[in-house]
PDB file as gemmi writes it, atoms N, CA and C in Angstrom:
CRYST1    1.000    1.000    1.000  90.00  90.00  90.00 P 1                      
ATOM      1  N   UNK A   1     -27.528 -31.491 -55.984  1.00  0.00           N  
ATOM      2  CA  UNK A   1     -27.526 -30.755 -57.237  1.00  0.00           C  
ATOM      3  C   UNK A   1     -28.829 -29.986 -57.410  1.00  0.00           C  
ATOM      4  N   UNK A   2     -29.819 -30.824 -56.988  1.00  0.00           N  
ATOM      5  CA  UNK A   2     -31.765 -30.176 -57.443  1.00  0.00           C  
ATOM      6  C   UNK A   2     -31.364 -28.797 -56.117  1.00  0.00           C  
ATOM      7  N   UNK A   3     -30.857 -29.008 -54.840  1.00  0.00           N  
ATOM      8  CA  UNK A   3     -30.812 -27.882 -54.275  1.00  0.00           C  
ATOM      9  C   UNK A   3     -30.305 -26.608 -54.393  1.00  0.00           C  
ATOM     10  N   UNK A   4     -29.358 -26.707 -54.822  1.00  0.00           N  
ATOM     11  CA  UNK A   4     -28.256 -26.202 -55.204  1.00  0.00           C  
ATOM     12  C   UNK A   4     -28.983 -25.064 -56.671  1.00  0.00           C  
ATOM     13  N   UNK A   5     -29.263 -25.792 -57.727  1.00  0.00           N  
ATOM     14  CA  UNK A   5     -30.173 -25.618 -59.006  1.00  0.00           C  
ATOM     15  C   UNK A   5     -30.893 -24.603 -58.267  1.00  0.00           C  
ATOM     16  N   UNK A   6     -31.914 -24.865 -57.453  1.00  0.00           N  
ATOM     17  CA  UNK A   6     -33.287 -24.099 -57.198  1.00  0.00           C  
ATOM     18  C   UNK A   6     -32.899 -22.492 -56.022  1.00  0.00           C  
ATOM     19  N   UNK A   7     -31.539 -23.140 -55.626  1.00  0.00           N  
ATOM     20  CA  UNK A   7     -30.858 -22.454 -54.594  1.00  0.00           C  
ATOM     21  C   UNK A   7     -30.269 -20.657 -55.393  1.00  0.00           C  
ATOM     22  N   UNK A   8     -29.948 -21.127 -56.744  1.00  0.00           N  
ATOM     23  CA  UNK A   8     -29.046 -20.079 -56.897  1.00  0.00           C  
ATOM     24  C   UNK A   8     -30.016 -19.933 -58.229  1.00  0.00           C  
ATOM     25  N   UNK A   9     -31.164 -19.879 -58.338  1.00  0.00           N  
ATOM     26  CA  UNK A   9     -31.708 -19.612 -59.705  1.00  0.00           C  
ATOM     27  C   UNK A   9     -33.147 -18.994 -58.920  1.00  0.00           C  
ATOM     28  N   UNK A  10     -33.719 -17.842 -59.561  1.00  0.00           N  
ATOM     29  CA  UNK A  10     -34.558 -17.019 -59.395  1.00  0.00           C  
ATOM     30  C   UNK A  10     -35.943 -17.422 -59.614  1.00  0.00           C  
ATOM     31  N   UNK A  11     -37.101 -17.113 -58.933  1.00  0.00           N  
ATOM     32  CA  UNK A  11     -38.330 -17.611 -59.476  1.00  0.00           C  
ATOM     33  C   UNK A  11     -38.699 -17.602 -60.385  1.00  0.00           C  
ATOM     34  N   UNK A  12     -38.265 -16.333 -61.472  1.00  0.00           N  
ATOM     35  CA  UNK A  12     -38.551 -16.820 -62.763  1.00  0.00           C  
ATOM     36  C   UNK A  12     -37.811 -17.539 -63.754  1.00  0.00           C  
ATOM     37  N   UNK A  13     -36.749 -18.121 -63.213  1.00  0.00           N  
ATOM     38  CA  UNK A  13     -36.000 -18.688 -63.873  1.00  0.00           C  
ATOM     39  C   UNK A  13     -36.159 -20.530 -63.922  1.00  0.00           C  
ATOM     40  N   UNK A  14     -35.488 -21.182 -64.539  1.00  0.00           N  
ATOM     41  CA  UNK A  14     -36.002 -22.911 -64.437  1.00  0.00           C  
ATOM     42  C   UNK A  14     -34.494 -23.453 -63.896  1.00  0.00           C  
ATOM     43  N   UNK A  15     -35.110 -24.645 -64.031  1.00  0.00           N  
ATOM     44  CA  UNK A  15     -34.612 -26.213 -63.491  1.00  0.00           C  
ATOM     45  C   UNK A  15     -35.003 -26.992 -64.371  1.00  0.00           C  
ATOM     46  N   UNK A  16     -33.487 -27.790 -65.208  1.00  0.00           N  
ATOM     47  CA  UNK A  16     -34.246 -28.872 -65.640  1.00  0.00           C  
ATOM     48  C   UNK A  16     -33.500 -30.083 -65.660  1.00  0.00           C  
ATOM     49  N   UNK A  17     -34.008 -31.278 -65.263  1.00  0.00           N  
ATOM     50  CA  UNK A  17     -33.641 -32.219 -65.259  1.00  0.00           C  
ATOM     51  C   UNK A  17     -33.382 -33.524 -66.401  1.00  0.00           C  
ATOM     52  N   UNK A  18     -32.743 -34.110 -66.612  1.00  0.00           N  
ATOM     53  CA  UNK A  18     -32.501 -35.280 -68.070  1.00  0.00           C  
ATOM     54  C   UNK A  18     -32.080 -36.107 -67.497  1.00  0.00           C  
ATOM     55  N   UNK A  19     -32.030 -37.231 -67.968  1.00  0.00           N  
ATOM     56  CA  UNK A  19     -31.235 -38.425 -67.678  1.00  0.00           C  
ATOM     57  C   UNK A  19     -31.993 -39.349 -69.156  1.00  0.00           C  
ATOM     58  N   UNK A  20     -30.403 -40.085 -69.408  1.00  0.00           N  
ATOM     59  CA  UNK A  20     -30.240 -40.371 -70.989  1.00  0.00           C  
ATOM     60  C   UNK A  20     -28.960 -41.733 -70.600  1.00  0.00           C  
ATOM     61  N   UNK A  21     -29.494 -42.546 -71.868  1.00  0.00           N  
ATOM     62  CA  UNK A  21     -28.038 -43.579 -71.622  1.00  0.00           C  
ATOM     63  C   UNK A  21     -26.597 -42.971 -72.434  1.00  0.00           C  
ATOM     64  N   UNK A  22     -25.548 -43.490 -71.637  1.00  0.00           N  
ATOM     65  CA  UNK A  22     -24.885 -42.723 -72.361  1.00  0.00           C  
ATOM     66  C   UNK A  22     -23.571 -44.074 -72.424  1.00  0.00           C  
ATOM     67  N   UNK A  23     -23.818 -44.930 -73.769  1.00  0.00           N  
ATOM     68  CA  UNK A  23     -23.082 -46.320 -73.861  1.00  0.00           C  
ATOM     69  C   UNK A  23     -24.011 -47.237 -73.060  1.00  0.00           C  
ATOM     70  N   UNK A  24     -23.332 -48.634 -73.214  1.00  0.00           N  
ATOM     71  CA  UNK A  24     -24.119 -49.514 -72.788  1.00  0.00           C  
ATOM     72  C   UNK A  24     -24.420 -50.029 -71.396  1.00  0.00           C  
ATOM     73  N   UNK A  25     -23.417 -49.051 -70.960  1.00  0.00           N  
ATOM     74  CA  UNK A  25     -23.762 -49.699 -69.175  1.00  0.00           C  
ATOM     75  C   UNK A  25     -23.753 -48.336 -68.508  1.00  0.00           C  
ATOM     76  N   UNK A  26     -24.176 -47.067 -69.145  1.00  0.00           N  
ATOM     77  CA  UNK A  26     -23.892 -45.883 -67.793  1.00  0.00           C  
ATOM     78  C   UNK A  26     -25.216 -45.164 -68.334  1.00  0.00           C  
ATOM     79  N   UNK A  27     -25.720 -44.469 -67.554  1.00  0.00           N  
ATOM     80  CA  UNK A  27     -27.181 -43.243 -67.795  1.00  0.00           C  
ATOM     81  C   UNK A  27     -26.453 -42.283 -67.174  1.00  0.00           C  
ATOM     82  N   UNK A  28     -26.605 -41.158 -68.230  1.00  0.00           N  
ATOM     83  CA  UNK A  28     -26.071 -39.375 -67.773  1.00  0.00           C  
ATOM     84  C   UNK A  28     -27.086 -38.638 -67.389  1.00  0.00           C  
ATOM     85  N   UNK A  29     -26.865 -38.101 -66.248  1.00  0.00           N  
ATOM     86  CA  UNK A  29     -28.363 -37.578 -65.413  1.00  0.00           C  
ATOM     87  C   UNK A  29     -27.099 -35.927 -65.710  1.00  0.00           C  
ATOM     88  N   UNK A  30     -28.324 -34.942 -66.103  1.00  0.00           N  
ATOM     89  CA  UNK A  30     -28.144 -33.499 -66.731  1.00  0.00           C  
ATOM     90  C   UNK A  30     -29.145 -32.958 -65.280  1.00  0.00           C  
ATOM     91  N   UNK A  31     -28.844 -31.661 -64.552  1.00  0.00           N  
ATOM     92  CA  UNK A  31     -29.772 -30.675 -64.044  1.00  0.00           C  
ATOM     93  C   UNK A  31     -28.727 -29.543 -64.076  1.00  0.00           C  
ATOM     94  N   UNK A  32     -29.342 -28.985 -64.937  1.00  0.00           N  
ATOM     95  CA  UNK A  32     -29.379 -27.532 -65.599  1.00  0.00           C  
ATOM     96  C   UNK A  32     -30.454 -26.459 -65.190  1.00  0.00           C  
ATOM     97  N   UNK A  33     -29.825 -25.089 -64.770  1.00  0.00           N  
ATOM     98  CA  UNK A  33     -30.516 -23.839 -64.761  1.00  0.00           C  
ATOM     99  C   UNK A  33     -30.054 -22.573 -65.189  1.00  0.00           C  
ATOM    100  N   UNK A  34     -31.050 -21.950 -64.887  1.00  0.00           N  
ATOM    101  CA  UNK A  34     -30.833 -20.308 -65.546  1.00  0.00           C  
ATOM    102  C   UNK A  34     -30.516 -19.366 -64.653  1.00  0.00           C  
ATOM    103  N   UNK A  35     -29.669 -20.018 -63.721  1.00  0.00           N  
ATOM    104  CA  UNK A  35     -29.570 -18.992 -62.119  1.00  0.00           C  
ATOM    105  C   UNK A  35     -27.980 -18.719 -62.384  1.00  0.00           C  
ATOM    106  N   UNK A  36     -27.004 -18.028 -61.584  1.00  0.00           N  
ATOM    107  CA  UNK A  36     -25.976 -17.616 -60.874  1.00  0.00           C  
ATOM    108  C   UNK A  36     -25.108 -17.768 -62.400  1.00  0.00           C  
ATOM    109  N   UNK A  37     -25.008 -19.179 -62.607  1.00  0.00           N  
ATOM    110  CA  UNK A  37     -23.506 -19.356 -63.510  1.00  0.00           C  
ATOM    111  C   UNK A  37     -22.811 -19.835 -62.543  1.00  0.00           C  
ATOM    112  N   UNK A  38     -21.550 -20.110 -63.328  1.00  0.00           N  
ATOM    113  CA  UNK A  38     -19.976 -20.424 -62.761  1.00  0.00           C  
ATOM    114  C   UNK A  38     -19.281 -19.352 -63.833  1.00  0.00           C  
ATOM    115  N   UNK A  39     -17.924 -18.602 -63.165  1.00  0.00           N  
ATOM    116  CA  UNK A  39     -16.706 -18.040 -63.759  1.00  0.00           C  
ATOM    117  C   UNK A  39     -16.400 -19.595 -64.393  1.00  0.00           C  
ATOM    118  N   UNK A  40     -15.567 -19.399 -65.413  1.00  0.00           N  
ATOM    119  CA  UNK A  40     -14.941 -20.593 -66.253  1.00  0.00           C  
ATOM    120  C   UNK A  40     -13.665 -21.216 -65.763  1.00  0.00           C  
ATOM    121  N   UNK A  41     -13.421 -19.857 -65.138  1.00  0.00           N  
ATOM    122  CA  UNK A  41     -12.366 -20.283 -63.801  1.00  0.00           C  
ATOM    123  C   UNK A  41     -12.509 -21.117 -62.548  1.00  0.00           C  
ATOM    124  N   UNK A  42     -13.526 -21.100 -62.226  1.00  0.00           N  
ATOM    125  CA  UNK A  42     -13.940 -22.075 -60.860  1.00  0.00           C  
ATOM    126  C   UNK A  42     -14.819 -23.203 -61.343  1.00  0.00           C  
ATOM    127  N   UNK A  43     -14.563 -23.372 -62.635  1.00  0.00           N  
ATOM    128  CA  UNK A  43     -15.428 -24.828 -63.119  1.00  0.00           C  
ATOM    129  C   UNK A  43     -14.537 -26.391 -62.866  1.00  0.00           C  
ATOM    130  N   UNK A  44     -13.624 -26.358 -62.652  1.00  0.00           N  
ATOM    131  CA  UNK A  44     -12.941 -27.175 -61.967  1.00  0.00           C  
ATOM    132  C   UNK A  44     -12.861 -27.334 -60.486  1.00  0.00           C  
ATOM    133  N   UNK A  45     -12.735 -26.203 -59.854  1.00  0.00           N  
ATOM    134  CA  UNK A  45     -12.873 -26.418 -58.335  1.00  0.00           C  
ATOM    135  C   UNK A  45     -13.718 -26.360 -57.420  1.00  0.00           C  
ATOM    136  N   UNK A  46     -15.372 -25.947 -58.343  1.00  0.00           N  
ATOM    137  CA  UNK A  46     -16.314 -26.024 -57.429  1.00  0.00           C  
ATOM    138  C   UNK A  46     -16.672 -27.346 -56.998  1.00  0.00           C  
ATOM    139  N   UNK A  47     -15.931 -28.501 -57.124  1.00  0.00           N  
ATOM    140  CA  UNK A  47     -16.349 -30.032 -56.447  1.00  0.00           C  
ATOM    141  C   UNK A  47     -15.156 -29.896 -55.102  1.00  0.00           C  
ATOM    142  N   UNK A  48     -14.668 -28.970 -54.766  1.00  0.00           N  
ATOM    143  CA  UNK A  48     -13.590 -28.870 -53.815  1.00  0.00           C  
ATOM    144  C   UNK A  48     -14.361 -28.994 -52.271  1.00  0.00           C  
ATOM    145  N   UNK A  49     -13.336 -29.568 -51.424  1.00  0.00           N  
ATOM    146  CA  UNK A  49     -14.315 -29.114 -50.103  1.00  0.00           C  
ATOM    147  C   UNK A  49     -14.247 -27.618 -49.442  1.00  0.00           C  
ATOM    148  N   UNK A  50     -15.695 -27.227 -49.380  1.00  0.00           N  
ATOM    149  CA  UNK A  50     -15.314 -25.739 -48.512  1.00  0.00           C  
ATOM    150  C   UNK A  50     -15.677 -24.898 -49.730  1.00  0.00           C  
ATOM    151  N   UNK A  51     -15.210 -25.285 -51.064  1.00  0.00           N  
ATOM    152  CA  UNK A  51     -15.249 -23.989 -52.097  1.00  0.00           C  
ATOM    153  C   UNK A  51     -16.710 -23.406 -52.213  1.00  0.00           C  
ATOM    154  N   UNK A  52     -16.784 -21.987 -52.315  1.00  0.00           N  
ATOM    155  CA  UNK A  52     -18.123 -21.324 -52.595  1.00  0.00           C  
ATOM    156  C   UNK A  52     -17.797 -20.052 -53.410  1.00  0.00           C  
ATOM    157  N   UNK A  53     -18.927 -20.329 -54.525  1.00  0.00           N  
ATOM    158  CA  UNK A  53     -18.531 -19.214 -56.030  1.00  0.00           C  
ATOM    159  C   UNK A  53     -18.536 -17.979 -55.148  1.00  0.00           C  
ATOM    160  N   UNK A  54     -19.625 -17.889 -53.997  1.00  0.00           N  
ATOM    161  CA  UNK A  54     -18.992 -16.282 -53.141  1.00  0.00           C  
ATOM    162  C   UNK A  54     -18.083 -16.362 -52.258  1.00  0.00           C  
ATOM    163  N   UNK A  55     -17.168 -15.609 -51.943  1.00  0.00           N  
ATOM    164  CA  UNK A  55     -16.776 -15.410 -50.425  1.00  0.00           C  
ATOM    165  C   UNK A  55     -17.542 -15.574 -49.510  1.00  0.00           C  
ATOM    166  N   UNK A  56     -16.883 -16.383 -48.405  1.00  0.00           N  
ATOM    167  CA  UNK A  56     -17.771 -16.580 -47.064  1.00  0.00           C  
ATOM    168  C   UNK A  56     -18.692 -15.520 -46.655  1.00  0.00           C  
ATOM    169  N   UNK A  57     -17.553 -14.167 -46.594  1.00  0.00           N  
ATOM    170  CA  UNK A  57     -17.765 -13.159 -46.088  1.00  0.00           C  
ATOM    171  C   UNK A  57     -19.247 -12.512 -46.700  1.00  0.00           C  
ATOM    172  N   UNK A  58     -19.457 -12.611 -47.994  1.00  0.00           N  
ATOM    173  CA  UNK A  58     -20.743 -12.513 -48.469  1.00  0.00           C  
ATOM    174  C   UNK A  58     -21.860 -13.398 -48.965  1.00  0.00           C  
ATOM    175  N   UNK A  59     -21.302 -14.465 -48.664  1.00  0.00           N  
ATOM    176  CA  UNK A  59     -22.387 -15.542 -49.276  1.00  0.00           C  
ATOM    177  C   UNK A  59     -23.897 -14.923 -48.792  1.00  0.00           C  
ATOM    178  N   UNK A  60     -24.728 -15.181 -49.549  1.00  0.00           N  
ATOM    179  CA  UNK A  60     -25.994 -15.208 -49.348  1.00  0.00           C  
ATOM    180  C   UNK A  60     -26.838 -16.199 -49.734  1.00  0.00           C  
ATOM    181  N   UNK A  61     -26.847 -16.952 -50.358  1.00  0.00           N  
ATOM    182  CA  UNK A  61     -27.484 -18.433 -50.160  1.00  0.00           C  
ATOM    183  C   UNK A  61     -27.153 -19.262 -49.321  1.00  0.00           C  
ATOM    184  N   UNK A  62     -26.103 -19.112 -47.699  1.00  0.00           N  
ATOM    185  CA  UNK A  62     -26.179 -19.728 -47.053  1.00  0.00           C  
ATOM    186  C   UNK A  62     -25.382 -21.178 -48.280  1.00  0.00           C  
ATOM    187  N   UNK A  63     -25.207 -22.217 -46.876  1.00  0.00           N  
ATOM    188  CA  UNK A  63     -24.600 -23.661 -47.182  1.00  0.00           C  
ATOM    189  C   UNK A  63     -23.265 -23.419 -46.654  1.00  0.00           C  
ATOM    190  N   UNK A  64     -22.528 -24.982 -46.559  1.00  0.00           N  
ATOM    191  CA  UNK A  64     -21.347 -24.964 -45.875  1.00  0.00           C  
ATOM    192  C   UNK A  64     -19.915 -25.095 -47.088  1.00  0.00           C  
ATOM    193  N   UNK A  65     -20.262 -25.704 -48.283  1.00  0.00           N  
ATOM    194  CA  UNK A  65     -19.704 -25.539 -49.495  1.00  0.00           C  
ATOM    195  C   UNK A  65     -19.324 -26.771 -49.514  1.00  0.00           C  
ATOM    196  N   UNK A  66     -19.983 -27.881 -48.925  1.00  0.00           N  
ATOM    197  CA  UNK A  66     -19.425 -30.035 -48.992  1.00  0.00           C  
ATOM    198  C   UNK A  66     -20.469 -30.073 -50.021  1.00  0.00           C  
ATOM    199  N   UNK A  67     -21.272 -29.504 -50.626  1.00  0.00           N  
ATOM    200  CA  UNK A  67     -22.855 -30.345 -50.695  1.00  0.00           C  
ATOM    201  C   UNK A  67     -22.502 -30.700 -52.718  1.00  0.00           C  
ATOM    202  N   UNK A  68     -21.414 -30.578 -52.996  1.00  0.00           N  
ATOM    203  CA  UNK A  68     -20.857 -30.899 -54.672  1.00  0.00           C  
ATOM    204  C   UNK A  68     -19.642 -31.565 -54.470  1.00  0.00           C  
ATOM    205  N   UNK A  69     -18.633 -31.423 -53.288  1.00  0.00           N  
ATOM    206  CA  UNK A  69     -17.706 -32.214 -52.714  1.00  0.00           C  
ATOM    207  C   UNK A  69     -18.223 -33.571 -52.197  1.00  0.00           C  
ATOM    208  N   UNK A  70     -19.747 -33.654 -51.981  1.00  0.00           N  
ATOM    209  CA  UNK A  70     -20.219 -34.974 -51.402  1.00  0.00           C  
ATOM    210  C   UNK A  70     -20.367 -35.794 -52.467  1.00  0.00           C  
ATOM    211  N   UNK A  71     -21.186 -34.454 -53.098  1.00  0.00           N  
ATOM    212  CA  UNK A  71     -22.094 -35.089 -54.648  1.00  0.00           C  
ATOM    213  C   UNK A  71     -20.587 -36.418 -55.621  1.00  0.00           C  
ATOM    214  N   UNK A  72     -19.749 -35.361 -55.143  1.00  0.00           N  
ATOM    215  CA  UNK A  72     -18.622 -36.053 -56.333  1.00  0.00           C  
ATOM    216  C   UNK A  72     -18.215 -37.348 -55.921  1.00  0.00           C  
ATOM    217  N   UNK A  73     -17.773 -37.699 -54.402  1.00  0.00           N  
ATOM    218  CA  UNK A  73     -17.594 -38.519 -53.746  1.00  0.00           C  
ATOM    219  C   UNK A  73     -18.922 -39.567 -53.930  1.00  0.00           C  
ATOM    220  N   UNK A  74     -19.997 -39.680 -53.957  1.00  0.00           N  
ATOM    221  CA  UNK A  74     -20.965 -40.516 -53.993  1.00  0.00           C  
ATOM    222  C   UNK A  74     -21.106 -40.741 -55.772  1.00  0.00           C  
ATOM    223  N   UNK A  75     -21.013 -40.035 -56.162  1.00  0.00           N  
ATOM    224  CA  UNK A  75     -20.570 -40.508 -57.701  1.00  0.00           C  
ATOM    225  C   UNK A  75     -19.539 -41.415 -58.189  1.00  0.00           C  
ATOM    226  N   UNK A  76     -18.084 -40.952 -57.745  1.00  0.00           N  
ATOM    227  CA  UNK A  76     -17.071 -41.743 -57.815  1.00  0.00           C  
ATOM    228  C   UNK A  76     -16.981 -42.960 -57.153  1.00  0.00           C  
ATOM    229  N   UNK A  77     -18.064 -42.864 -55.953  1.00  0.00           N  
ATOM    230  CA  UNK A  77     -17.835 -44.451 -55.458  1.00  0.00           C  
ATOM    231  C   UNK A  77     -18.739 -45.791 -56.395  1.00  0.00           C  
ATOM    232  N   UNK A  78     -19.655 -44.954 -57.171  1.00  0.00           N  
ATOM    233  CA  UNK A  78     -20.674 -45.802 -57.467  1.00  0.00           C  
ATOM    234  C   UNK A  78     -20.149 -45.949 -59.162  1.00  0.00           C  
ATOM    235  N   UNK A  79     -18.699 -45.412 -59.059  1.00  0.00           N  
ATOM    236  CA  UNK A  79     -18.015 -45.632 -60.504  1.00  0.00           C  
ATOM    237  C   UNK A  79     -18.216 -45.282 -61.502  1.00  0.00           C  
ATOM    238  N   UNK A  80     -19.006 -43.627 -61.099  1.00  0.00           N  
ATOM    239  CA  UNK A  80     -19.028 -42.664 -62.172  1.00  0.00           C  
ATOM    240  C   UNK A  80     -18.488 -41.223 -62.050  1.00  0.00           C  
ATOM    241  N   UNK A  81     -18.392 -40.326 -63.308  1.00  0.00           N  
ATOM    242  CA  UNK A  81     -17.865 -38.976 -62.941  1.00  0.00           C  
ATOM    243  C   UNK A  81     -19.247 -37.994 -62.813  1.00  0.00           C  
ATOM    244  N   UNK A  82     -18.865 -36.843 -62.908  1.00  0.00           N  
ATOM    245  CA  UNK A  82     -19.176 -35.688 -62.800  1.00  0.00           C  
ATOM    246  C   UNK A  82     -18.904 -34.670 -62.743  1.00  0.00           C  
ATOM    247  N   UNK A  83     -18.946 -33.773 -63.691  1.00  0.00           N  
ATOM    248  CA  UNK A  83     -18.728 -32.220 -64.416  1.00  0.00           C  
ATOM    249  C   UNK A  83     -19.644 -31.285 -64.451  1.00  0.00           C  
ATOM    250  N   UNK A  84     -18.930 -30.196 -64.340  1.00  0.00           N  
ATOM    251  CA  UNK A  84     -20.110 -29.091 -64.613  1.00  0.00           C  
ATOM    252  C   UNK A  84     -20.043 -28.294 -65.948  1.00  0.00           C  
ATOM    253  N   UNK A  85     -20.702 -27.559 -66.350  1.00  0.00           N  
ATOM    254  CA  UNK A  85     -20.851 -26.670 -67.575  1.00  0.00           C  
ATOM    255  C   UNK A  85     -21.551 -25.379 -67.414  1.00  0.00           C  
ATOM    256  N   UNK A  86     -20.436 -24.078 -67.994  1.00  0.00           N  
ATOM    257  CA  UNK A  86     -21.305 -22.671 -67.172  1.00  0.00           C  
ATOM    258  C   UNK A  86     -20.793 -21.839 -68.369  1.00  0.00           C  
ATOM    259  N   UNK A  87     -21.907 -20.983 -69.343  1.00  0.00           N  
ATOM    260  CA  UNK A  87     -21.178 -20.173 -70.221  1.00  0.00           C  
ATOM    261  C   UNK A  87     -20.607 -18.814 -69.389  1.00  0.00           C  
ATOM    262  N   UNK A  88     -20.807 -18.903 -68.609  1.00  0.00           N  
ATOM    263  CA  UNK A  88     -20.553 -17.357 -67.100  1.00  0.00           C  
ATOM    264  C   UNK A  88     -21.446 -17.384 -66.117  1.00  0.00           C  
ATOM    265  N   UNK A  89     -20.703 -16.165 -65.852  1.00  0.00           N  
ATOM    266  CA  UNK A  89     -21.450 -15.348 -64.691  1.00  0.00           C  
ATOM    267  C   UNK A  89     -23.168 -15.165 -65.098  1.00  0.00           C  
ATOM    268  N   UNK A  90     -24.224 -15.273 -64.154  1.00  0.00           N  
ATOM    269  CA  UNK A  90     -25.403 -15.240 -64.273  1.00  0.00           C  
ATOM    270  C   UNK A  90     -25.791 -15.452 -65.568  1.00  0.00           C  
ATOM    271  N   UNK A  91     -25.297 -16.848 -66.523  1.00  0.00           N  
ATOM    272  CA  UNK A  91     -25.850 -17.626 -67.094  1.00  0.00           C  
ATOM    273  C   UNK A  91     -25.701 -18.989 -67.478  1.00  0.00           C  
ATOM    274  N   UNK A  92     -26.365 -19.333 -66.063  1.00  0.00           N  
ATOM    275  CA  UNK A  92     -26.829 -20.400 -66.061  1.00  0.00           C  
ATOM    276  C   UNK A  92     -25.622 -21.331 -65.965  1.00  0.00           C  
ATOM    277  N   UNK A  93     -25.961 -22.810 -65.328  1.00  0.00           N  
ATOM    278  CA  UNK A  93     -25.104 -23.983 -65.151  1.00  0.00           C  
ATOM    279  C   UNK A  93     -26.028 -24.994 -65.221  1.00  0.00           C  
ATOM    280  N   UNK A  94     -24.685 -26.026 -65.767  1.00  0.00           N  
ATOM    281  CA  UNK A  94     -25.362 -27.433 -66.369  1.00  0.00           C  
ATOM    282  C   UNK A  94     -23.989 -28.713 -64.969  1.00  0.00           C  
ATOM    283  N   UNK A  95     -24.780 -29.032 -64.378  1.00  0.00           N  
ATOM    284  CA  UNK A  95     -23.914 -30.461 -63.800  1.00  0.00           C  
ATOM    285  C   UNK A  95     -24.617 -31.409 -64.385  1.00  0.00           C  
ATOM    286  N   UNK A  96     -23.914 -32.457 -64.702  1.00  0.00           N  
ATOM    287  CA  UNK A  96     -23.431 -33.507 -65.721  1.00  0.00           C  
ATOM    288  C   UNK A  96     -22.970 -34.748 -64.411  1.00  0.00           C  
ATOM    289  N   UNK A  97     -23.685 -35.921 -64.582  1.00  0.00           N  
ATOM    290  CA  UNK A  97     -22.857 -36.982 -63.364  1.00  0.00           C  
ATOM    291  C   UNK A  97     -23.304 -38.333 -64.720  1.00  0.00           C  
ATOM    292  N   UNK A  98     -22.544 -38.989 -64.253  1.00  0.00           N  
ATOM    293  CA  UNK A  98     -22.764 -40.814 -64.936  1.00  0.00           C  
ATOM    294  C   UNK A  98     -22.181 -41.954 -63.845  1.00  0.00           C  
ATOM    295  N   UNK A  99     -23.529 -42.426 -64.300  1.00  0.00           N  
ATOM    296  CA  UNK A  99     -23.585 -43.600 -63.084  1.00  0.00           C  
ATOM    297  C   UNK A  99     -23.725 -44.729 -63.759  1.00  0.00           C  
ATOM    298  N   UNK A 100     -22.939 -46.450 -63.484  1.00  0.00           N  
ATOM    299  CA  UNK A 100     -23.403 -47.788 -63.827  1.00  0.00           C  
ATOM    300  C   UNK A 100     -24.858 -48.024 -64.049  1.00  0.00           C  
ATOM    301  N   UNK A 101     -25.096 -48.382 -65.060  1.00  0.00           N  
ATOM    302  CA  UNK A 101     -26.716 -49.330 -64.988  1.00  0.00           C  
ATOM    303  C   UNK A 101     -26.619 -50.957 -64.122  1.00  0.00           C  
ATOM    304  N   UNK A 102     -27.491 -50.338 -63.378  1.00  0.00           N  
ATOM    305  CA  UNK A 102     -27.313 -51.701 -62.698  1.00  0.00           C  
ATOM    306  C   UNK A 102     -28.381 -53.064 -63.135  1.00  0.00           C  
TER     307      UNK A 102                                                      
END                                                                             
């Protein structure tokens, strides 16, 4: 997610990180930036394997498109979710994960 964040957000733009309890047994870890966005349309399928907000054909940040397909999988095993949040195109995204307190 921190790669990803720093990946598609501009030098003058931020990264920010939270983590908060959220009920009595889970902490919600927030990293939010001011880079790329998500369409509201691909806010569901960017945890897909392979999916990338560009076409292959033009990607320019490079990556193979597993690295939020992993994220989700290592979340769900440890018996939490994870969502994203994007008001659009080049503004800004918020991923959202919750994990057990152990």
């Amino acid at each position: 997610l921190l790669d990803n964040a720093c990946k598609f957000t501009t030098p003058q733009g931020s990264v920010t990180i939270k983590a908060q309890c959220s009920g009595s047994r889970m902490v919600e870890v927030l990293v939010a930036d001011t880079g790329r966005g998500i369409e509201a349309s691909s806010l569901k399928i960017v945890f897909d394997r392979f999916y990338q907000e560009e076409g292959a054909l033009r990607r320019s940040a490079g990556g193979t498109g597993l690295g939020l397909a992993i994220c989700k999988q290592i979340v769900a095993g440890w018996g939490g979710k994870i969502w994203a949040d994007s008001p659009g195109k080049d503004r800004g995204s918020e991923f959202h994960f919750t994990i057990p307190i152990v």
